[in-house]
C-alpha positions as CSV (number, residue, x, y, z in Angstrom):
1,X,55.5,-59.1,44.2
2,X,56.4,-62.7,45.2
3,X,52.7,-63.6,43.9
4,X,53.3,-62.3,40.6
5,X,56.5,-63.7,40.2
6,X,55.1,-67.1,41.4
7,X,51.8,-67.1,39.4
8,X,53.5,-66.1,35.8
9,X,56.2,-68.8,36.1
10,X,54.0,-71.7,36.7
11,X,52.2,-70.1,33.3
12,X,54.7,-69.8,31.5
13,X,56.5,-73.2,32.4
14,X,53.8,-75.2,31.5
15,X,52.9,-73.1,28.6
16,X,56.2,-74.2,27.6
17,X,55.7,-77.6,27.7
18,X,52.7,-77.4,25.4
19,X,54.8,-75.4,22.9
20,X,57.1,-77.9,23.0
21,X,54.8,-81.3,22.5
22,X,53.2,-78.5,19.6
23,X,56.8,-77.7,17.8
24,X,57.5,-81.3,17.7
25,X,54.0,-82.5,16.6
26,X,54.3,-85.4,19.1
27,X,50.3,-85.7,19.6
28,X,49.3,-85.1,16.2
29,X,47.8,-82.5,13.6
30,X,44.4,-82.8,16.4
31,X,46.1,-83.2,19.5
32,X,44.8,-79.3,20.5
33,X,41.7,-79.5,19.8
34,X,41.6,-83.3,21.1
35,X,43.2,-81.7,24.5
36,X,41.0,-78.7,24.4
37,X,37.9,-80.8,24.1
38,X,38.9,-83.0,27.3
39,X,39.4,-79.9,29.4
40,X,36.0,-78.7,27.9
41,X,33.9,-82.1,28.3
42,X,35.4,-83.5,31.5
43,X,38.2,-81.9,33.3
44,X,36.7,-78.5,34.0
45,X,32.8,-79.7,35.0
46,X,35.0,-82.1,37.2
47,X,37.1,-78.8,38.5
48,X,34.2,-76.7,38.7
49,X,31.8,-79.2,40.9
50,X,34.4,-79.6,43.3
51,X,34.9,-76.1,43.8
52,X,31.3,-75.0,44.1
53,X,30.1,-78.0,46.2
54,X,32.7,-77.0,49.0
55,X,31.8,-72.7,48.8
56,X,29.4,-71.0,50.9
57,X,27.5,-68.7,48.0
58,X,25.7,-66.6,50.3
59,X,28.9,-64.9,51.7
60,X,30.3,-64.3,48.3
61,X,28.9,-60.8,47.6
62,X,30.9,-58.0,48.6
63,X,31.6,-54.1,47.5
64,X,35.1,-55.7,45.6
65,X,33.2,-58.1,44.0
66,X,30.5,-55.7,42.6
67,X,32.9,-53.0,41.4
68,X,34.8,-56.6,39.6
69,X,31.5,-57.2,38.2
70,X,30.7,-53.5,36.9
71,X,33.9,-53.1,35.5
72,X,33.5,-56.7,33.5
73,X,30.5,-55.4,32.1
74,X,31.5,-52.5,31.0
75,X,34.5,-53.8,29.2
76,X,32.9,-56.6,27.7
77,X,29.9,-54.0,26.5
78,X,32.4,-52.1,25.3
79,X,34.1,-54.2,22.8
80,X,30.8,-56.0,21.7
81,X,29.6,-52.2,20.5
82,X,32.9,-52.0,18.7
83,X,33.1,-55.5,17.0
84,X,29.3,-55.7,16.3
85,X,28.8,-52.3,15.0
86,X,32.4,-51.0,13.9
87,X,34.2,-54.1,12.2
88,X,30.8,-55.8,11.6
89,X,32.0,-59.1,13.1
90,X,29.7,-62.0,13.5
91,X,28.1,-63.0,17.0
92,X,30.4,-66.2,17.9
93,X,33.8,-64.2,16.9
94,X,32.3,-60.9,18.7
95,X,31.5,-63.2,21.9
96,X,34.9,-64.7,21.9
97,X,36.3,-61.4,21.6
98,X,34.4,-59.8,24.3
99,X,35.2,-62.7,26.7
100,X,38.9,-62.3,25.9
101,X,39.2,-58.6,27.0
102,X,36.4,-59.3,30.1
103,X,37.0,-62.7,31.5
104,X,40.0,-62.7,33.8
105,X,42.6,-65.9,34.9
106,X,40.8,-66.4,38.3
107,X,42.0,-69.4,38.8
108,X,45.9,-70.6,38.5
109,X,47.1,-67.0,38.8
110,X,44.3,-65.3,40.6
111,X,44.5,-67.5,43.6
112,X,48.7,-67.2,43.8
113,X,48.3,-63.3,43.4
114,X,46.0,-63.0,45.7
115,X,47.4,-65.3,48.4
116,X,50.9,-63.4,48.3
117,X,49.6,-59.7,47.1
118,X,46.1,-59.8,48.6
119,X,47.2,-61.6,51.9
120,X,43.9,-63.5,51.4
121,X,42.4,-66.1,48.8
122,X,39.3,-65.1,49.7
123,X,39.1,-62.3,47.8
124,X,39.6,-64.1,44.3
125,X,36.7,-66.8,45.1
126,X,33.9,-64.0,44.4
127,X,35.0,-63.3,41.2
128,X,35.6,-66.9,40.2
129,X,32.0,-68.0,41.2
130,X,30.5,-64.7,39.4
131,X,32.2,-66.0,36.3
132,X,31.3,-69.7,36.7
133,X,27.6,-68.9,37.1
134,X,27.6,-65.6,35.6
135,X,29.7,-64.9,32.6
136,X,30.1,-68.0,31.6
137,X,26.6,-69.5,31.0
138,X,25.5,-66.0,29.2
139,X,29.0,-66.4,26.6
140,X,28.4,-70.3,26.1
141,X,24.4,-70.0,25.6
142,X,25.3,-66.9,22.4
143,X,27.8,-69.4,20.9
144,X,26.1,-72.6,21.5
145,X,23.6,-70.5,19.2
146,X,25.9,-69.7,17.1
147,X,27.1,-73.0,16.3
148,X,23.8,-74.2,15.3
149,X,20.9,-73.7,13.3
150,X,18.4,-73.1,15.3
151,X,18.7,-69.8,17.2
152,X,18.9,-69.0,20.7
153,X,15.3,-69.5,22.6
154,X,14.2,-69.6,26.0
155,X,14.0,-73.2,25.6
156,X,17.1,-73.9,24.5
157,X,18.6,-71.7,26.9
158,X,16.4,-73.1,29.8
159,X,18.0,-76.7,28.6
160,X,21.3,-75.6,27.9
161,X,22.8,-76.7,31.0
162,X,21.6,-80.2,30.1
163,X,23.8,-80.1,26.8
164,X,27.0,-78.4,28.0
165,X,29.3,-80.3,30.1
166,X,30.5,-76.8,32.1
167,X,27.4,-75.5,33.3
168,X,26.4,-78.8,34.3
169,X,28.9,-79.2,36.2
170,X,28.8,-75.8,37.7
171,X,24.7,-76.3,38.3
172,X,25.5,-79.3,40.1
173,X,28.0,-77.9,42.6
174,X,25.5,-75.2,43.2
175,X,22.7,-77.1,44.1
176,X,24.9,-79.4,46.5
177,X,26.3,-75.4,47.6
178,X,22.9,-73.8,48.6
179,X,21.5,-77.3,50.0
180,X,23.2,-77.3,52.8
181,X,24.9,-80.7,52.2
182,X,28.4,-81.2,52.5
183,X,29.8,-84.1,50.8
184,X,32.2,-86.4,52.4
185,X,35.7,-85.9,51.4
186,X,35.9,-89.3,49.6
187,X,32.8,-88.6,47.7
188,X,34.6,-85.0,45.8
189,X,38.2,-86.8,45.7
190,X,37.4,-88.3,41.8
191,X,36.0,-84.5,41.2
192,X,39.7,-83.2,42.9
193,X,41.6,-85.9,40.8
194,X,39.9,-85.3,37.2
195,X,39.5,-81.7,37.9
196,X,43.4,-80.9,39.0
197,X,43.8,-81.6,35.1
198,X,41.9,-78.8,33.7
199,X,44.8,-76.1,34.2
200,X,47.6,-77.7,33.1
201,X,45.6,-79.2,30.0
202,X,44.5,-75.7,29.1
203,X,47.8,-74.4,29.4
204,X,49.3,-77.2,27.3
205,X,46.5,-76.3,24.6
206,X,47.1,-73.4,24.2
207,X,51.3,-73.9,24.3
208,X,50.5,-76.6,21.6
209,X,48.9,-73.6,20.0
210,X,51.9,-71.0,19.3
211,X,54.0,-73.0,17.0
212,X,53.9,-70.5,13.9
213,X,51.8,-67.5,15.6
214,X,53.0,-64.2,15.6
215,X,50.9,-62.6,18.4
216,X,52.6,-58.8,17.9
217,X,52.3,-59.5,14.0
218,X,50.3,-56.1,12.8
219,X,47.7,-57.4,9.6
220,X,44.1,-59.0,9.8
221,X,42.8,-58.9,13.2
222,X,45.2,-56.9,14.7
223,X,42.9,-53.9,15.5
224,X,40.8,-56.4,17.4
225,X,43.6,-58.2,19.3
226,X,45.1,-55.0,20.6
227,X,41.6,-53.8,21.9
228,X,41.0,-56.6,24.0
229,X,44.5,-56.2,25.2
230,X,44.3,-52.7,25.9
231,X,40.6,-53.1,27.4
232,X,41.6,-56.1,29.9
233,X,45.3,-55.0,30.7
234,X,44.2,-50.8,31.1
235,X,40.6,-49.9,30.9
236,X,39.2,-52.5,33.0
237,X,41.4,-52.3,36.3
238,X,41.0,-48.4,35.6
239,X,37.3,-48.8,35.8
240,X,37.4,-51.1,38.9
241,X,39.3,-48.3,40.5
242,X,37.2,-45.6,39.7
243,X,34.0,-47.4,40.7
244,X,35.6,-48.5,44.0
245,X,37.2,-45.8,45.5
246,X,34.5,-42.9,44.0
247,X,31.1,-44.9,43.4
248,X,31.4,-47.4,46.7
249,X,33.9,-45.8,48.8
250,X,36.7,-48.4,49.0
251,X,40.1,-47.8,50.3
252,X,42.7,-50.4,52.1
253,X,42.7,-53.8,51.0
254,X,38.8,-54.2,49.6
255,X,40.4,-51.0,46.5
256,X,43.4,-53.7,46.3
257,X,41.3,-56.6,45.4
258,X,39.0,-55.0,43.4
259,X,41.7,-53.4,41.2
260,X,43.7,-57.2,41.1
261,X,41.0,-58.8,40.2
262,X,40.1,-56.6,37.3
263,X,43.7,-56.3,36.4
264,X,44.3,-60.3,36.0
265,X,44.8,-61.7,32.1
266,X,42.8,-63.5,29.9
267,X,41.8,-66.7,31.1
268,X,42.7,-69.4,29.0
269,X,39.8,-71.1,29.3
270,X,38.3,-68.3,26.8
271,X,40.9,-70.3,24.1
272,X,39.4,-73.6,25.2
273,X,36.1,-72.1,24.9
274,X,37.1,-70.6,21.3
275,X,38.5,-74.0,20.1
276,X,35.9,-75.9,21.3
277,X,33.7,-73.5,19.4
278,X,35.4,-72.8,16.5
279,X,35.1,-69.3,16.9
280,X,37.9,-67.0,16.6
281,X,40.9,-69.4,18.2
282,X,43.4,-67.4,16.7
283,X,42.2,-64.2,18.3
284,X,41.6,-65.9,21.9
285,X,45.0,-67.7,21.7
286,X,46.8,-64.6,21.1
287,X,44.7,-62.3,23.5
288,X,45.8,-64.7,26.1
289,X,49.3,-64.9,25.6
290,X,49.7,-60.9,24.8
291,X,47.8,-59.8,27.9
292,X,49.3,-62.5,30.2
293,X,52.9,-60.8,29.1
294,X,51.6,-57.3,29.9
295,X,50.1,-58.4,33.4
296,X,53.5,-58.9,34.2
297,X,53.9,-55.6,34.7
298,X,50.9,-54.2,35.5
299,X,49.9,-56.4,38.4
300,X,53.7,-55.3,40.0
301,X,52.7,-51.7,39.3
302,X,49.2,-52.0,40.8
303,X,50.7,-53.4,43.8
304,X,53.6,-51.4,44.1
305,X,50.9,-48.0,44.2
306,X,47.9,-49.6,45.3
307,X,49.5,-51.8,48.2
């Protein structure tokens, strides 16, 4: 309980702060996207080497980790069916929405939640790599695509790491991962410095954000919003229970994780994705916020039962 407590006030108080510098314009009509853009183009490759220099990607796979990974891809196959083929929405905006009911804050509340709920960080560090090398490539390749005119093709997704700052970053601390190599200390400290950034930048985005939203407001887009709400906050930890404890067997603290894991809110790097984008930032924004409010309570619940 301590972690959840913990992990949703640093959120929300830097959140704040954003909302805040947003309500009294104090960086400009453009200081979102401005601020959105540096955690995009610097602070998050910076982050992301750093991280993946210093793991060991061979002992990363476990049963928790794939029933995390199932569950993501059901969820996200789920909403894509619904957006692509029910409300007829285009590829970037159905991307964005499938990320925001799919990709899970690993990172500033994963890693409290599962220090004080899980009793071991290790746990979250699967899921965070799966998405780094994983999700989010396959997401940023469709609306790098998307944004342009000339399609998505092996080459350009073969070269795509070359032109996008994250997976270059992420390819980078791979390499230097599976190598072998570790890097002196002095060496990843710029990576550390730059990359400590990237999470209180995205929160402060997307705080800078909420000035005049109305999240709960029911009219255009509201069917989609609550979807990704219901399918990140309910169906997915449901599913990651389900394929644990039935399909591999789990029980004890390897069920825990997987269910925490999959029960963990809407990154908000899928806004700084969207607004990078410009593919449905007022959908990602709000997914964000509304399912970060209803992890609340479901995280406490799932540990309360589950732990």
């Amino acid at each position: 309980m301590r972690g959840v407590v913990t992990g949703f006030a640093v959120i929300w108080s830097v959140t704040l702060v954003g909302y805040l510098v947003g309500r009294y314009d104090l960086l400009g009509p453009h200081g979102t996207v401005v601020i959105a853009r540096l955690v995009f183009l610097i602070a998050t490759p910076a982050l992301l080497f750093g991280t993946l220099a210093r793991s060991t990607v061979a002992n990363l796979f476990t049963p928790a980790l794939a029933a995390f990974v199932l569950s993501t891809l059901i969820v996200a196959a789920a909403y894509l069916l619904v957006a692509r083929f029910g409300w007829r929405r285009p590829a970037g905006e159905s991307t964005v929405g499938a990320m925001s009911a799919s990709y899970v804050n690993a990172a500033n509340l994963g890693l409290p939640v599962a220090a004080y709920v899980l009793g071991d960080v290790s746990f979250v560090a699967p899921v965070l790599i799966f998405q780094v090398l994983v999700a989010a490539p396959l997401a940023l390749g469709v609306l790098d695509a998307t944004t342009t005119d000339r399609g998505l093709s092996v080459r350009r997704l073969a070269l795509l790491p070359a032109r996008n700052p994250i997976m270059l970053g992420s390819a980078g601390g791979l390499l230097v991962s599976v190598s072998g190599w570790q890097p002196p200390a002095e060496l990843l400290r710029p990576f550390d410095l730059v990359g400590s950034a990237a999470v209180p930048l995205a929160l402060i985005a997307l705080g800078m954000s909420l000035p005049g939203s109305r999240p709960l407001a029911v009219g255009p887009g509201a069917a989609q919003r609550y979807v990704a709400v219901t399918l990140k906050i309910v169906v997915q930890p449901v599913v990651a229970y389900l394929i644990a404890r039935y399909a591999l067997g789990l029980t004890g603290p390897a069920l825990l994780a997987a269910v925490v894991t999959s029960a963990l809110p809407t990154a908000q790097n899928v806004f700084v994705f969207a607004t990078h984008y410009r593919q449905a930032q007022s959908h990602a924004r709000d997914v964000v916020v509304l399912s970060t409010i209803a992890a609340a309570v479901s995280l406490a619940a799932i540990a309360a039962l589950l732990g």
